[in-house]
C-alpha positions in Angstrom: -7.5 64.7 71.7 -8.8 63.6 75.2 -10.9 60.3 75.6 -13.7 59.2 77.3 -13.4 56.1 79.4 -16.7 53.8 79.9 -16.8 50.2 80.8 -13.0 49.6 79.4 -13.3 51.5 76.2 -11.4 54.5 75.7 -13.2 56.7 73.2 -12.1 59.7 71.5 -14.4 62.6 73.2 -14.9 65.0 70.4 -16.0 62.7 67.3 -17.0 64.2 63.6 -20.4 63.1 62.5 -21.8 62.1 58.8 -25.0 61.8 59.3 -27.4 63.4 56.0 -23.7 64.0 54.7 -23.7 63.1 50.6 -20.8 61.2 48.7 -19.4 64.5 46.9 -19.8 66.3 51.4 -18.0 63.2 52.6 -15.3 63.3 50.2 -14.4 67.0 51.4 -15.2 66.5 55.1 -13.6 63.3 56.0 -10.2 64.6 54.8 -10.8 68.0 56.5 -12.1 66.8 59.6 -9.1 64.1 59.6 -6.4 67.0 58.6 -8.1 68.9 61.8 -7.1 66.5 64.5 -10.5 64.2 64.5 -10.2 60.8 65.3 -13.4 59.6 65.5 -15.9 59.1 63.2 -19.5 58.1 63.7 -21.6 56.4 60.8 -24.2 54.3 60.3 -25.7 51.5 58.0 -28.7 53.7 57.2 -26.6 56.8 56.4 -25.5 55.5 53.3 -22.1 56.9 53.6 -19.8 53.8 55.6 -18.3 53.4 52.3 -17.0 57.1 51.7 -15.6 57.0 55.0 -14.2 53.6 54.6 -12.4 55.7 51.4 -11.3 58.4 52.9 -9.5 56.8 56.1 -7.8 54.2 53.8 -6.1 57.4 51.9 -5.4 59.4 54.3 -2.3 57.4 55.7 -3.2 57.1 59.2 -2.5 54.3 61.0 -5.8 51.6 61.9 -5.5 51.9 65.4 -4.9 55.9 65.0 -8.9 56.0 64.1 -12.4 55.2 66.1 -14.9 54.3 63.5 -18.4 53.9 65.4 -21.3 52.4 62.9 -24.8 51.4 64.0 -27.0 48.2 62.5 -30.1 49.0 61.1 -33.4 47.7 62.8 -34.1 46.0 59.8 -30.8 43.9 60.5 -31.3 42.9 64.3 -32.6 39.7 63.3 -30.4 36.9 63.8 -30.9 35.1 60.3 -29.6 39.5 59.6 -27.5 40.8 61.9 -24.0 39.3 60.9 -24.3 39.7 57.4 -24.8 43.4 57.7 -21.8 43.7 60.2 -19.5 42.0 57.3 -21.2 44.4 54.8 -20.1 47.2 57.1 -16.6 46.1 57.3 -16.6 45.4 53.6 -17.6 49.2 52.7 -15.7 50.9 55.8 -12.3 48.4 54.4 -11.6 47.0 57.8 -11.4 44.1 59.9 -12.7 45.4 62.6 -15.3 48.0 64.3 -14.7 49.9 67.8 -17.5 50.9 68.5 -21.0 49.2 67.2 -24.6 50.1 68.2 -27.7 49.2 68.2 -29.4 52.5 66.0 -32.7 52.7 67.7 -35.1 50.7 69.7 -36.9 48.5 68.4 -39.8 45.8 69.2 -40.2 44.1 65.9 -37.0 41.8 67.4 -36.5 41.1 70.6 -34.1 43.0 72.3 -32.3 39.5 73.9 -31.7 38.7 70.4 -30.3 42.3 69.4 -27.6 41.5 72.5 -27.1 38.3 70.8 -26.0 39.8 67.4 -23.9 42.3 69.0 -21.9 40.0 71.7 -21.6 37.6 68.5 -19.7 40.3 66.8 -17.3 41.1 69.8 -16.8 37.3 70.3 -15.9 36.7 66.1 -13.2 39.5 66.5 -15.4 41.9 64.2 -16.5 44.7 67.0 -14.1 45.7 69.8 -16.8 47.6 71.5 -20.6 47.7 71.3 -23.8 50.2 72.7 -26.9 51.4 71.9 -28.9 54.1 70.8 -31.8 56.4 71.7 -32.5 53.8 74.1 -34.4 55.2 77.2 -33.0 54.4 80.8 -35.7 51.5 81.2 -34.3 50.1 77.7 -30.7 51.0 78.4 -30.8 49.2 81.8 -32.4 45.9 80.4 -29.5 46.2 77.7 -26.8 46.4 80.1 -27.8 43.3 82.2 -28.4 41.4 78.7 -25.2 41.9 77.2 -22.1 40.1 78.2 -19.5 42.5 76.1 -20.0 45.9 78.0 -22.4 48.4 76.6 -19.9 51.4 76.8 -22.2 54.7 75.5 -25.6 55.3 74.7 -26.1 57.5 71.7 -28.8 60.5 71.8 -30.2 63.9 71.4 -28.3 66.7 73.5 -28.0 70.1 73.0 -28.3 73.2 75.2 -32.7 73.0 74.8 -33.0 69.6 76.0 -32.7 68.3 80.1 -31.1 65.0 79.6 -30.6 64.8 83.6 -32.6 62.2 84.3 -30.6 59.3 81.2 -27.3 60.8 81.5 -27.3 60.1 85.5 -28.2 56.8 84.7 -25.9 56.5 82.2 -23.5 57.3 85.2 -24.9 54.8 87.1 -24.4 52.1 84.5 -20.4 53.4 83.9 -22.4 54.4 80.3 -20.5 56.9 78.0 -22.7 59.6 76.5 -22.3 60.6 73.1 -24.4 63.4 72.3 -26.1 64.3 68.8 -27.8 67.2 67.5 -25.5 69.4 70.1 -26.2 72.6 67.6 -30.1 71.8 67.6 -29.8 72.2 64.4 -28.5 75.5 64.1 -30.4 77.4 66.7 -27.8 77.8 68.8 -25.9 80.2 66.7 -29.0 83.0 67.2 -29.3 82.5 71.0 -28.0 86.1 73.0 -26.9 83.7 75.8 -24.6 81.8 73.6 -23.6 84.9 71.8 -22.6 87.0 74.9 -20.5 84.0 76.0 -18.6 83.4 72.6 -18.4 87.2 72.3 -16.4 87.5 75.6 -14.6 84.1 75.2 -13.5 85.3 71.6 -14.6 81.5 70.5 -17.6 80.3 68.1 -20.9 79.5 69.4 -20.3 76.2 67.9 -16.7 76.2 69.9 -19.1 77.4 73.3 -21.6 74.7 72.8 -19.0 71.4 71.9 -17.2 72.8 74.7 -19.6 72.9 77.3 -20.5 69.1 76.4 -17.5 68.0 76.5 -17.2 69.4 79.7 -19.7 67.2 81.3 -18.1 64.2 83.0 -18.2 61.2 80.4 -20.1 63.1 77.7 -18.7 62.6 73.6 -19.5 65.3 71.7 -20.6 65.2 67.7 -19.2 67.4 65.6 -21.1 67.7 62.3 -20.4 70.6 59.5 -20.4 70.7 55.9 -18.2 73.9 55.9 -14.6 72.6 56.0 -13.5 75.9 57.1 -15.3 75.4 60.0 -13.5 72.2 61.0 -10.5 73.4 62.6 -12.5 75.7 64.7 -14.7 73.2 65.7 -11.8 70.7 66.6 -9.9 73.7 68.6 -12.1 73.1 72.0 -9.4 71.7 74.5 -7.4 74.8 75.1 -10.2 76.5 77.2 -12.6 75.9 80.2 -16.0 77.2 80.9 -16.7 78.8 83.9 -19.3 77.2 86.5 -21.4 80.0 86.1 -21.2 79.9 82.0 -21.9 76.6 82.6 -25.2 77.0 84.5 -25.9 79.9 82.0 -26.4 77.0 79.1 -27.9 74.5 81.0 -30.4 76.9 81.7 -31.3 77.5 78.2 -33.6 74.0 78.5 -36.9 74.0 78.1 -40.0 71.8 77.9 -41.0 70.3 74.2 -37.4 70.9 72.8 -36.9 67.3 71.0 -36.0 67.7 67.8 -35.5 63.8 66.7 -38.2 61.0 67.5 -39.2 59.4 64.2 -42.7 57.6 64.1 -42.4 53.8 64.3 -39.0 54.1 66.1 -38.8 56.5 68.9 -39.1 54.9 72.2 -41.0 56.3 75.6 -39.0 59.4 76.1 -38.1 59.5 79.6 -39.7 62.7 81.2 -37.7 65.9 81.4 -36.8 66.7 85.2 -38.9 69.3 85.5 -41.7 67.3 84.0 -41.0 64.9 86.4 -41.5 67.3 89.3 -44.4 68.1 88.3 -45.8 64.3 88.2 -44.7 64.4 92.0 
């Protein structure tokens, strides 16, 4: 496994992800994903599922430090008189005494963000969280985090795949010494039917899933999500250090992107996207 460093924090680049995953998935996936070298796995309050992987870890016989367990706090919980409570219920269902990596699950306004900060430096400071980020946060939002927080925001958490131009937050996620960790990275399943992605796994004799996790991990300081149901597919999916991509392969899926290609921005939660590059040309 390699790791991605940001802002002290040394995080497993290729992570497995639950999200939409039920108790009787979880129970199969965890395990396999574990079996097939992963050693990081991303949850959240609002999945539903910190328990099962709480579960699973505890039986597989892997050492605590051997495994990066990210969650994310509700918005409900970013209130103060909230947001410890549901960090000990976190550790309660995921059976550990502490988090690596904690984050802030989406933007939100009904709290302010100074007292979001608050909750998650409180956590680093009471031993509970080792590391802490945000998000879905825009660069605007991410920026204002950074300077409020006295632990070290070390990712921000979004939407990436080969469809959408994230140029514009992932260089200022550079900027910031921000880790990405990208979601979604199949766009939910289109990938597998695109030619471009097909001629390159054809003459690479590697998945389109393998092509895709591959050429984001390849991006400097980018953590790729892994999310299957199919634990056949696991291995497969974990098997993504022994090869490169070439710089022209590379261009090749990068210039699959394309305007209107979001897939995730809930109602009531999303924030102001920031503007695609080449919609920001054209504002120019």
């Amino acid at each position: 496994m390699q790791f991605v460093t940001a802002n002290g924090a040394n995080i497993p680049a290729l992570g497995f992800g639950t999200y939409g995953m039920s108790r009787p998935d979880m129970l199969r996936m965890i395990p396999a994903a574990l079996d097939a070298g992963f050693r990081h796995i991303d949850t959240a309050q609002i999945y539903r599922n910190e328990a099962e992987v709480g579960e699973c870890v505890a039986a597989s016989g892997l050492r605590r430090e051997d495994v990066f367990l990210t969650t994310k706090v509700w918005v409900a919980n970013y209130p103060k008189r909230a947001f410890a409570a549901s960090v000990d219920d976190s550790l309660r269902k995921l059976r550990i005494d502490y988090i690596d990596l904690l984050l802030l699950h989406w933007p939100s306004t009904a709290t302010p963000l100074a007292e979001q900060i608050e909750g998650l430096n409180a956590a680093v400071q009471a031993g509970k969280v080792r590391h802490v980020g945000v998000s879905n946060f825009n660069r605007t939002l991410m920026a204002e985090a950074v300077k409020l927080s006295a632990a070290p925001i070390v990712t921000n958490q979004f939407e990436y795949h080969p469809y959408l131009n994230q140029a514009l937050l992932i260089d200022e996620c550079r900027r910031l010494g921000v880790s990405v960790t990208a979601y979604c990275g199949m766009a939910v399943g289109r990938v597998f039917s695109d030619p471009v992605l097909e001629e390159i796994s054809k003459a690479r004799r590697r998945t389109v899933a393998q092509i895709v996790l591959r050429w984001l991990l390849q991006q400097e300081g980018v953590v790729a999500l892994s999310r299957t149901t199919n634990p056949g597919r696991t291995a497969n999916n974990a098997a993504v250090f022994d090869f490169a991509l070439t710089a022209a392969e590379m261009a090749a899926i990068h210039g699959l992107a394309e305007t209107n290609s979001r897939i995730v921005s809930p109602s009531g939660l999303s924030p102001a996207w920031d503007p695609t590059p080449a919609a920001a040309l054209a504002m120019l």
